[in-house]
C-alpha positions in Angstrom: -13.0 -107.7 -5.5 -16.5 -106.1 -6.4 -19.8 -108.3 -6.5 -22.5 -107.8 -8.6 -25.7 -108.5 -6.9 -29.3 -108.8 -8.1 -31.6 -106.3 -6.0 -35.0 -107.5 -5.4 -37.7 -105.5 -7.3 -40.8 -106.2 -5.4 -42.7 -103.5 -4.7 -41.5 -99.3 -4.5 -40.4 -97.3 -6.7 -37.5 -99.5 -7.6 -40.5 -101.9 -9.3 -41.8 -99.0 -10.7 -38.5 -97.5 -12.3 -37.9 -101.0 -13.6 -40.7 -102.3 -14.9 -41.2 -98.8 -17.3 -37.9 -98.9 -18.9 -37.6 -96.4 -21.9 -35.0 -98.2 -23.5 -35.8 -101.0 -26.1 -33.4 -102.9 -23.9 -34.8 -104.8 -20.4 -33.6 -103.0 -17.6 -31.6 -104.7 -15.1 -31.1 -103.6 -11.2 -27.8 -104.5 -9.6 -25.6 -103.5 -6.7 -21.8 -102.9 -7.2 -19.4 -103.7 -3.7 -17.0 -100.2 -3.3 -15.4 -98.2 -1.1 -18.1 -96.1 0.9 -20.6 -98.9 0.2 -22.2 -100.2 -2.9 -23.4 -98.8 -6.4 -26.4 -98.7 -7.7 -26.2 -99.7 -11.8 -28.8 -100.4 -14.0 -27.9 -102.9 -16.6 -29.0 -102.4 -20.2 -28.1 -105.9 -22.0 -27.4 -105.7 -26.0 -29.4 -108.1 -28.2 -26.1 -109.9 -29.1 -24.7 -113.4 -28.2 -21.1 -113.7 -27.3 -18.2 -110.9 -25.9 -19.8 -107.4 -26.0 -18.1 -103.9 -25.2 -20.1 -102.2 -22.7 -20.5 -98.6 -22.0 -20.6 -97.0 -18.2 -22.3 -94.1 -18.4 -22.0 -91.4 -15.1 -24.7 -89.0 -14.3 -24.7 -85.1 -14.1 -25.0 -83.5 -10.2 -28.4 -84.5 -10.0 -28.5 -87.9 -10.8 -30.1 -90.0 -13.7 -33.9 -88.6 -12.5 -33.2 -85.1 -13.6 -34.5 -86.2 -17.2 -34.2 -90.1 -17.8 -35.4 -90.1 -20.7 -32.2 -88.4 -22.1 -30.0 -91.2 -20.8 -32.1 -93.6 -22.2 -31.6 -92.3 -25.5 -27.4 -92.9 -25.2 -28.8 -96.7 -23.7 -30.8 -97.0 -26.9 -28.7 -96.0 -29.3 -25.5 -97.7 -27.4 -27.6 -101.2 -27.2 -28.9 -101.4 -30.9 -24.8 -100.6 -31.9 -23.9 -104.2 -29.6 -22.8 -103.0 -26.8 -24.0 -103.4 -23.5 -24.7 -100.1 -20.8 -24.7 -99.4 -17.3 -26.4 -96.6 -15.6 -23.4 -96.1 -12.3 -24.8 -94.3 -9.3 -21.4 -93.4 -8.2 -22.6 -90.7 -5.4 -23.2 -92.2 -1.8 -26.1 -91.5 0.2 -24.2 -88.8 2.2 -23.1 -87.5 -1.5 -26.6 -87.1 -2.6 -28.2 -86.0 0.6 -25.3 -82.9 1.2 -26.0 -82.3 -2.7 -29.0 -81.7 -2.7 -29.1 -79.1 0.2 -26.6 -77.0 -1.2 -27.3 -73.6 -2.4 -24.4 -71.9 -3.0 -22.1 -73.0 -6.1 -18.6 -72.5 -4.3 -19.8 -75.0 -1.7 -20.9 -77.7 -4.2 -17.3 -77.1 -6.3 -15.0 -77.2 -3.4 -17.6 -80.6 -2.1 -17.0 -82.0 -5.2 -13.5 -81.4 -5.8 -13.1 -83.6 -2.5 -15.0 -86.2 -3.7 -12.8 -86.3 -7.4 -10.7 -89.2 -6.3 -13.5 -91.4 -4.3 -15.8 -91.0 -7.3 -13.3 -92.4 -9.3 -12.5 -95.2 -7.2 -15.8 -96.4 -7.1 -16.4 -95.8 -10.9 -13.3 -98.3 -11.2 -15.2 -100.9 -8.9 -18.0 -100.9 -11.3 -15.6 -101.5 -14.1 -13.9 -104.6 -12.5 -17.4 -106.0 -11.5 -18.6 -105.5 -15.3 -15.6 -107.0 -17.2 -15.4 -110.0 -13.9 -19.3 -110.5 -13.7 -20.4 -110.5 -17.9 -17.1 -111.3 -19.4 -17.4 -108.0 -21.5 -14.9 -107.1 -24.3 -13.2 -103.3 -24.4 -15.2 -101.0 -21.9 -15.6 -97.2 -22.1 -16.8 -94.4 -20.2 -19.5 -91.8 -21.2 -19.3 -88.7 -18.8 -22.4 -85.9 -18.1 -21.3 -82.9 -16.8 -19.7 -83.3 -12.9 -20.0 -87.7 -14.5 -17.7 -86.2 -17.5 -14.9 -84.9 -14.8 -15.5 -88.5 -13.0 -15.1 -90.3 -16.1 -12.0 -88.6 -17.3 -10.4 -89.0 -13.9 -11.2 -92.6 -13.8 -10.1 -93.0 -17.6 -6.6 -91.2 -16.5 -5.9 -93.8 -13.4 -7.8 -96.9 -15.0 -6.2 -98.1 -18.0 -8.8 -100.8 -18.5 -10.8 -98.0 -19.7 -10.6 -98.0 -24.3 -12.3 -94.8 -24.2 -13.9 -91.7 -23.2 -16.6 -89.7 -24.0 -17.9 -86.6 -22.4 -20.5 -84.6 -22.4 -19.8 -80.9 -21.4 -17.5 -81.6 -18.4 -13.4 -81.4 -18.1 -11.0 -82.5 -15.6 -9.9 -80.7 -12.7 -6.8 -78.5 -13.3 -5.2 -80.3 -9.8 -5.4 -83.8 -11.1 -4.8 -83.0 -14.9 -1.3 -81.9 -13.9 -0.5 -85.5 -13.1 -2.3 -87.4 -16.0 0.5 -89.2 -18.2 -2.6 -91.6 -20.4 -5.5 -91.0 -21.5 -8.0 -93.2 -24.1 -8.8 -91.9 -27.2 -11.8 -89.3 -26.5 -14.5 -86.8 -27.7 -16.0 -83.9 -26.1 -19.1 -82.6 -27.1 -20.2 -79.4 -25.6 -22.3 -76.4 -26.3 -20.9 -73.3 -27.2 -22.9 -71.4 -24.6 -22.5 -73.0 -21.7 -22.3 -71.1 -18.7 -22.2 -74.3 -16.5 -18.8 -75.6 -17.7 -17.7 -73.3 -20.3 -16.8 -74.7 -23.4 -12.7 -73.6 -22.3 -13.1 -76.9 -19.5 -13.8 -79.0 -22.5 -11.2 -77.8 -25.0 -8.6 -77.8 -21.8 -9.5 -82.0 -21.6 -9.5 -82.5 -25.6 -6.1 -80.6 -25.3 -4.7 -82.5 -22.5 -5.8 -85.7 -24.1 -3.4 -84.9 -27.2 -0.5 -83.8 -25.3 -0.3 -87.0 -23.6 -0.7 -89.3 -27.3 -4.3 -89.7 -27.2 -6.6 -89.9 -30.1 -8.9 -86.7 -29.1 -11.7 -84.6 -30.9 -13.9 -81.9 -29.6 -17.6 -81.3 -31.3 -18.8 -77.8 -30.7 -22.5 -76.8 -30.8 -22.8 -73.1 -31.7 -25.5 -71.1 -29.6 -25.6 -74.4 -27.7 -26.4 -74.6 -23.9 -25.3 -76.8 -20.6 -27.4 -79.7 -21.2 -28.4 -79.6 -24.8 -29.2 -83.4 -25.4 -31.9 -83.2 -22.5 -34.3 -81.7 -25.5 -36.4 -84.3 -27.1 -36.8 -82.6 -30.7 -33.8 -80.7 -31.2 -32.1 -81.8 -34.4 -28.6 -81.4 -32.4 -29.3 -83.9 -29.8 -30.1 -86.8 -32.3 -26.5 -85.8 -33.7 -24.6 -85.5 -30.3 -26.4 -89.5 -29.7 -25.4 -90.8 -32.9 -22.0 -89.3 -32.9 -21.5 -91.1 -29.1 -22.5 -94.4 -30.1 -20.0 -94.2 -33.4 -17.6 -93.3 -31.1 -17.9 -96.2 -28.9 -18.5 -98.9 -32.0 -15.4 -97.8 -33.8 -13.3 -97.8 -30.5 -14.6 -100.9 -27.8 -14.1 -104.1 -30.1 -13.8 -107.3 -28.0 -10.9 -108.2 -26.4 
């Protein structure tokens, strides 16, 4: 059964990183038990007494330090809604290390498409530690890029998971042949991007409904990979409000 553990702060850059939380929210560091050793999560509590929903949300390639700040702004707008979110480092050390050496784009993809089904795994550990450790009510998933084919591989194995939402990823064509469930979804993704093209996302919200789920797809025309990482751009504010909806209509308490 996974643990949830409080990590010391004192001193590094984990004080640092704590102590200068963007979200409204106080930040908390904890340590997940998985396969392949623990997970990092940060902890982002709701200002709400009793049962909350709480979001997992699961970083792009290069982790939650690529831009923080645009994280943050799912944490805030997720928090002020009720419900509580976790920032899941699902890579390992060896994950992040061969990661970030890699050059070529066929090595990464055929890397990661070994790593589909750990990844998943461990994303499950962090949802059985959440619901065990804070007594949470319906939980969901909310995917970036590669964390968006993690997240709807997790939500197709994990049936604890009430929904999904992803953010310009897909699911990989060998394990979507074998997905029978899936949670009510959305997919929001730009039109131009050359990352995942826009055809990964519509294959998922497609997918979704052949198999019964509730599933939408937002498109944002002229749209890259990434768009919500932009501070002022009038469509991120949307594709944040839209994600927090989402979750409220969808993870009441259980």
């Amino acid at each position: 059964m996974p643990i949830i553990n409080r990590r010391s702060l004192l001193g590094g850059l984990a004080l640092a990183a704590a102590s200068r939380p963007l979200s409204a929210a106080t930040a908390e560091m904890l340590a997940v038990d998985a396969g392949e050793g623990q997970v990092a999560v940060t902890r982002y509590a709701a200002d709400r007494g009793g049962k909350r929903p709480a979001v997992i949300l699961l970083h792009g390639s290069r982790g939650f330090d690529l831009n923080r700040r645009a994280y943050e702004r799912h944490v805030n707008a997720l928090t002020a809604g009720g419900i509580d979110a976790y920032l899941a480092r699902y890579f390992t050390d060896t994950d992040a290390q061969l990661l970030g050496k890699m050059t070529s784009p066929a090595r990464r993809e055929a890397y990661e498409s070994e790593r589909f089904n750990a990844w998943a795994e461990r994303t499950s550990s962090v949802l059985t530690a959440v619901r065990g450790a804070h007594g949470s009510g319906g939980i969901g998933l909310l995917g970036f890029s590669l964390g968006g084919y993690v997240a709807a591989v997790t939500a197709a194995r994990d049936e604890r998971v009430s929904a999904l939402a992803v953010m310009y990823g897909g699911i990989p064509k060998d394990i979507a042949t074998d997905v029978k469930r899936l949670p009510p979804l959305i997919e929001l993704h730009g039109e131009a991007d050359r990352n995942v093209p826009l055809a990964k996302g519509e294959e998922l919200v497609r997918l979704g409904k052949a198999v019964g789920a509730s599933a939408e797809i937002v498109r944002y025309p002229g749209k890259a990979h990434g768009f919500d990482f932009s501070d002022d751009d009038p469509m991120t504010a949307d594709a944040v409000g839209r994600v927090a909806r989402f979750f409220q209509a969808h993870l009441n308490p259980v």
